[in-house]
C-alpha positions, 0 to 999 in steps of 0.5 A: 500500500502506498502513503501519501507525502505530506507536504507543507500548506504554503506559508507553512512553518519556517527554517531556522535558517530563513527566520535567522535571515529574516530577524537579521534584517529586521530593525526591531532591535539595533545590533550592539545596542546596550539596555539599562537594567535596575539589576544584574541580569542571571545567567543563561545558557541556550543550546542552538544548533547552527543551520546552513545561512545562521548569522551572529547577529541573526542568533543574537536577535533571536535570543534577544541578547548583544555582543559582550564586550570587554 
């Protein structure tokens, strides 16, 4: 008995890949931009699995996070 493929309906779910590239040129948040806080942040770690087209900056926006400097 054959099964049917199932296909994604258009405008399905996304890639991480296109999501990364697509927060990448969203100007919602200014890349390096620093935030006041009235208390130190906890730390936090998140697993991200790197796919084909992921940036720096993409991943960073996904987070919600900014380049630590020193």
């Amino acid at each position: 008995m054959a099964e049917a493929l199932r296909q994604e309906p258009p405008g399905g779910p996304e890639s991480e890949a296109e999501l990364s590239q697509r927060l990448a040129r969203t100007k919602a948040r200014s890349y390096g931009s620093t935030a006041s806080v009235a208390a130190p942040l906890a730390e936090r770690y998140v697993e991200h699995r790197l796919s084909a087209g992921d940036t720096l900056q993409g991943i960073a926006l996904k987070y919600g996070v900014t380049r630590g400097g020193g």
